[in-house]
Steps between C-alpha positions, in 0.01 A plus 500: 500500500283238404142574428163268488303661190168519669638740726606747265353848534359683230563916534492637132526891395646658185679774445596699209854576377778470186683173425798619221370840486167340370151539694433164743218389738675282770268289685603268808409270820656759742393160766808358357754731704430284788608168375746581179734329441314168510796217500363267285380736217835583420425540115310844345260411166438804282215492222512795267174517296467727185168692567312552172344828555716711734411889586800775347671437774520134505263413783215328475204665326137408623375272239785284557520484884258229554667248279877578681308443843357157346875424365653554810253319729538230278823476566523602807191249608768215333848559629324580859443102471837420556466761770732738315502905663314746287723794597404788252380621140675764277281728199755689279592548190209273309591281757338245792799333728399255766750419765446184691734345725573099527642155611452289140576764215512243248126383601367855519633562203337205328120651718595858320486340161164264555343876660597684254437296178132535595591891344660432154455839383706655771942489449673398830833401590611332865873576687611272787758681736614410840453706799533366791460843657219592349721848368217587270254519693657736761726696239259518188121412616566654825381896460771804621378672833309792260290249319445295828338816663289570211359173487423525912392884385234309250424265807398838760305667210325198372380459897449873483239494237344214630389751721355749281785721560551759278862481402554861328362692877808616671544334876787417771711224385748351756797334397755255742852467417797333690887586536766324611650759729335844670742728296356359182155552671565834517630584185237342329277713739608856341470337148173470535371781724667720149209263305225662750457166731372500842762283753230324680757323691875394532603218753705228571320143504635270734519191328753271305441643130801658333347831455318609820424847410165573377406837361141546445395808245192608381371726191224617349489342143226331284484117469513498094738170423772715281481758722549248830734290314731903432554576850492135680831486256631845582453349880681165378793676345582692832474204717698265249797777487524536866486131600150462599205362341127622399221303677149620322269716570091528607270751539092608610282372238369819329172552328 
């Protein structure tokens, strides 16, 4: 589709996982879901800049994060001139990848080198690639289904805290989940009733969506993120191998 720049919604959330076996902080405009692929930005630019002072583990240590957030909006603040799509950023391995999608890659290539010779003491390189698809950012950028609910897990908890709750106090947490057909429904059912849940309910929805069974469970559990992020997968992994899908989960703010 084509897509007028100023229109372009900004919805950005990391999430932690391994690129190569290596440790990686993925960060993305999750906005761009509803308008990728854009027609016209048919080629993907990828900056690779050698950070100087990178943790053990090749992220980015704390002294050197401001000056990687000044590098990339300098860039970023550039190549969005020519109205090129700022789809992600990549920490691994002593590394900082931008990932920006556009129309002129010869002339954003050109902006890359005027931003970033305003850093000489940083090593970059730049890769020009077609993708008219915009593959990478749905098969690389894109998180699995496990980090996806741990980054809406973050979202609930950060809310949570807001709050004042007290995350470690034990409380009812409800959980919705859909299936395809009632005989996966039930199956799933007994899996977790063995895993202590309550069925709060089971029932057919009468609309157009694929899966119209909902199964609604509840547990008592505390809200600590690992501990959220353990069993929202458990509940992921049983809806995933019976056709269905996980759809988040909410609970009384505690205190």
């Amino acid at each position: 589709m084509k897509q007028n720049f100023n229109e372009i919604k900004q919805n950005w959330n990391f999430y932690m996982c391994t690129v190569d076996e290596k440790a990686a902080s993925i960060r993305l405009n999750f906005a761009l879901t509803e308008i990728a692929p854009v027609e016209d930005c048919t080629h993907r630019l990828t900056i690779f800049i050698k950070m100087n002072n990178p943790t053990e583990d090749g992220l980015s240590s704390n002294e050197e994060y401001p000056i990687l957030c000044d590098i990339e909006d300098e860039v970023v603040d550039r190549l969005e001139t020519l109205e090129d799509i700022f789809a992600g950023t990549v920490k691994t391995q002593g590394r900082l990848e931008l990932y920006l999608f556009t129309k002129n890659p010869e002339k954003s290539e050109e902006l890359c080198k005027e931003a970033l010779a305003k850093f000489p003491d940083y090593l970059w390189k730049t890769y020009i690639d077609e993708d008219k698809e915009w593959d990478f950012y749905y098969n690389f950028l894109y998180p699995d289904v496990y980090s996806y609910q741990a980054i809406m897990n973050r979202s609930v908890i950060e809310n949570l805290l807001k709050n004042e709750d007290k995350l470690e106090k034990e409380r009812e947490i409800d959980h919705w989940l859909y299936f395809k057909t009632e005989e996966n429904a039930n199956l799933a059912i007994k899996k977790f009733e063995e895993l202590g849940y309550e069925i709060l309910s089971s029932k057919k929805l009468e609309d157009k969506s694929e899966h119209k069974y909902q199964v609604n469970i509840s547990r008592v559990d505390n809200a600590i993120y690992a501990h959220v992020n353990e069993i929202v997968w458990e509940l992921v992994e049983i809806a995933e191998s019976l056709d269905g899908y996980y759809d988040g989960w909410g609970c009384n703010i505690t205190k």
